[in-house]
N, C-alpha and C positions, 0 to 999 in steps of 0.2 A: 762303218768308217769309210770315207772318202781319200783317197789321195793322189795327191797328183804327179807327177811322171812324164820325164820328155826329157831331153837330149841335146846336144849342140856339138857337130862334128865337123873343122874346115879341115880340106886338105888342098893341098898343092898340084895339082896334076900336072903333069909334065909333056906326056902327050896321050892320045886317044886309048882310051885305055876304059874295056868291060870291066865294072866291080858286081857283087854282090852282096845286098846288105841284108844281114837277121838282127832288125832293129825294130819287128812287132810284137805288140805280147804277144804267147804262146796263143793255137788255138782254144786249147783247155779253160782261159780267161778271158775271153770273148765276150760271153757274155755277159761279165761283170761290166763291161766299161759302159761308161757315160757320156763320151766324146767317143768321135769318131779317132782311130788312130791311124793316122795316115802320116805317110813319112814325105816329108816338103823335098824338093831337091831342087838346089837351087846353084848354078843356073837352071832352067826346066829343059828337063831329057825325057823321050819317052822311056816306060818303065813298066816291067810284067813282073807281077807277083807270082807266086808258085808254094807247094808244099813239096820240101825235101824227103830223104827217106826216112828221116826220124820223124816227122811232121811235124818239121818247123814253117812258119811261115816267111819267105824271099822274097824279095825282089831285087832282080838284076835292070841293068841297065847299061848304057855306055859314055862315060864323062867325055866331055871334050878338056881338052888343054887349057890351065888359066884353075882357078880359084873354084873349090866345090864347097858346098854347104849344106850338109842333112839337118835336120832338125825337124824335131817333133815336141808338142805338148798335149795330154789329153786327160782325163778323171777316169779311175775306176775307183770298184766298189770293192770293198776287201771285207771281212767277218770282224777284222781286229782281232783274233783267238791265233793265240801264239801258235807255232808249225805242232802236229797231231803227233802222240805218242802212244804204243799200245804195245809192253811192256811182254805183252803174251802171244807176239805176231810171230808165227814159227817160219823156221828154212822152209823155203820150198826144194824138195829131191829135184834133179839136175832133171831127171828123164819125167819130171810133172811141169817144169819150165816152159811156158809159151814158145812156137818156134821161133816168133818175132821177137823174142828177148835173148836169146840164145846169144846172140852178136854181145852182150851186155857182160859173157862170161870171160870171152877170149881175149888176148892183149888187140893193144891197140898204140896208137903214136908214142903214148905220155903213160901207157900202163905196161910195164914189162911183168904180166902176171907170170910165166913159165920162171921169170927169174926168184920169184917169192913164194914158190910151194912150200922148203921147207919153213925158211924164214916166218911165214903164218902162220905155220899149223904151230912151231916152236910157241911163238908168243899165243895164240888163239886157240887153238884146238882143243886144250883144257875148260873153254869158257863153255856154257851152256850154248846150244844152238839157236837162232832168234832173236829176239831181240839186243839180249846182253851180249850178244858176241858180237855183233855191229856198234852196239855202244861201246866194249872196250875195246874195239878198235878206230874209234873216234877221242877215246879218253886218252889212248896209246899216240896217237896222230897230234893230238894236241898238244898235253904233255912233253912230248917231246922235240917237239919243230917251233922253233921261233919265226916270229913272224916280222917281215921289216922289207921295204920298199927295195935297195938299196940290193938285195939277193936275187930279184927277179933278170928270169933272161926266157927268152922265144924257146929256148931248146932244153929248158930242165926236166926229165923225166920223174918217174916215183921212185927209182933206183939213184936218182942222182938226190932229191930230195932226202931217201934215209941215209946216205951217206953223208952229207953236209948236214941234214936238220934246220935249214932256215929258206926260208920261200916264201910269197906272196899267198893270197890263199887260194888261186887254182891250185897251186902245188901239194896245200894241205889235203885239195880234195882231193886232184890224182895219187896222193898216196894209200890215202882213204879206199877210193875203189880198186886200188890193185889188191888191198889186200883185202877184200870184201871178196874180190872174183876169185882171188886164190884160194877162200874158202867157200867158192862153189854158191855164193850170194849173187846175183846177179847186180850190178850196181852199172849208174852211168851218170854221165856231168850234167850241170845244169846251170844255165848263167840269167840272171834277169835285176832286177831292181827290188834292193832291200836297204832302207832308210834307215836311220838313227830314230826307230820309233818304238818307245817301252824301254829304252837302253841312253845313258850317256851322252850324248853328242861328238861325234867322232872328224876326223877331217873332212876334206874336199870329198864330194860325192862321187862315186864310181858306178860302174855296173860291177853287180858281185856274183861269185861261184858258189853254190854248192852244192852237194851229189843227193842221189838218189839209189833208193834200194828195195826190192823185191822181196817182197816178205807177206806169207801167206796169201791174197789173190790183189794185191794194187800197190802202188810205189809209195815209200812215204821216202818224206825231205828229211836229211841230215845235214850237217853239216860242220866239219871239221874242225872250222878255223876258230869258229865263234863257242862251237860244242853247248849251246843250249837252246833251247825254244826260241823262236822271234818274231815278229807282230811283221805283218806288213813285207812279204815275199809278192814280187811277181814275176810271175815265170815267163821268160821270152822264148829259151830256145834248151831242147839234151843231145844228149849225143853223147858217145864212145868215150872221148873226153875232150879237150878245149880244142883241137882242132878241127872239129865237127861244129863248132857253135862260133866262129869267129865273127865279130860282130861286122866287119866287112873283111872283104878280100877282092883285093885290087889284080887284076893279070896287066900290068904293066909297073910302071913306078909312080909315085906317087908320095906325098909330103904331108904326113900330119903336122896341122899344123895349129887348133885348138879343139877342145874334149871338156864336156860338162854335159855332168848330169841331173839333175831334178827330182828327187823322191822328196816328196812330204805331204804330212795327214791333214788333209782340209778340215779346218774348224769351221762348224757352221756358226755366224750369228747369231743375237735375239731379232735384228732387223729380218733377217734373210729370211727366218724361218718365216716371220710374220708374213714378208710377202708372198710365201708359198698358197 
């Protein structure tokens, strides 16, 4: 399955002002893509790519003053096969944890895991270790948190989320991975482009969130807000949680001023194919 992917971001810039933008796929889908993906800036500024310490793929740059413009379009190749599930994927013990995933246990901006020891183990600590107990704490997360535009803010925590119960769906996932970390699961955020594809048709397109979890020796995708399998993930950027994956960040001021994005599965033709 083919599809296609890219982005449309103006903002206002005010004055001289370094951003940084994680607006490539992930290394990890490199080499699915069909197009080159390269991020347009427009007006043209020089611009250096980089890999962060989660290995995300960057690039910074410095806007001038006056109207900015990213934008990208490009194809990748996707399996089509809904996100992987394996039912019998066990804990991994704290002290058999890679040392580079260790960071993935501790709190972090949007994860107050010290504040959910017991709160976890209350609700979770009865469930089997492994799979089921990261699933019912996806079933717990969803179940309980509504979801609605209208509750999102820059500063909500996982702490502030089970208090209130309604959030946007980073929120679903930071609460997600706090209480994954609290039970000693290693988990961490993950933002990239996931379509209305094998599901419903849903509103305006966004860039979407969901977590990640450590379980027996490589990360599989969960995800809170939607809590089932889904076609067509691409991964941009992980990290500790949404403060670590911002899709830009501006060190000055700066005006959003419009935002679109592009997921959808290329149908081939009978023409196209012929002319192959």
């Amino acid at each position: 399955m083919q599809i296609r992917i890219g982005y449309q971001i103006e903002f206002d810039v005010h004055a001289v002002t370094p951003m940084v933008a994680l607006l490539h796929v992930h290394p990890s889908r490199e080499r699915d893509l069909l197009e080159p993906d390269t991020l347009r800036i427009e007006p043209g500024v020089e611009a250096t790519e980089y890999l962060d310490g989660f290995g995300n793929r960057c690039t910074r740059f410095v806007a001038q003053p006056g109207p900015l413009r990213l934008a990208n379009s490009t194809l990748i190749e996707d399996s089509g096969l809904p996100d992987q599930v394996d039912l019998h994927a066990r804990e991994v013990p704290v002290g058999e944890v890679p040392s580079e995933y260790l960071c993935y246990l501790l709190n972090s901006r949007y994860c107050e895991v010290d504040r959910f020891a017991n709160i976890a183990y209350e609700l979770f600590g009865h469930v089997n270790p492994g799979w089921a107990r990261v699933q019912a704490i996806c079933d717990w997360v969803h179940g309980k948190v509504a979801f609605g535009y209208p509750h999102a803010r820059p500063t909500k925590s996982a702490l502030d989320v089970y208090t209130e119960r309604v959030g946007v769906c980073r929120d679903f996932q930071h609460l997600a991975i706090t209480f994954c970390r609290a039970m000693n699961i290693p988990a961490r955020y993950a933002t990239g482009y996931l379509g209305d594809i094998g599901v419903p048709k849903g509103g305006a397109m966004d860039f979407s969130a969901w977590f990640e979890v450590y379980l027996g020796d490589r990360w599989w995708t969960l995800d809170a807000r939607h809590n089932q399998p889904r076609i067509g993930r691409v991964l941009m950027a992980v990290g500790r949680d949404a403060s670590d994956v911002a899709i830009t960040t501006s060190f000055g001021q700066t005006t959003l001023t419009q935002f679109s994005v592009v997921t959808d599965e290329v149908v081939e033709t009978a023409s196209v194919r012929a002319g192959e």
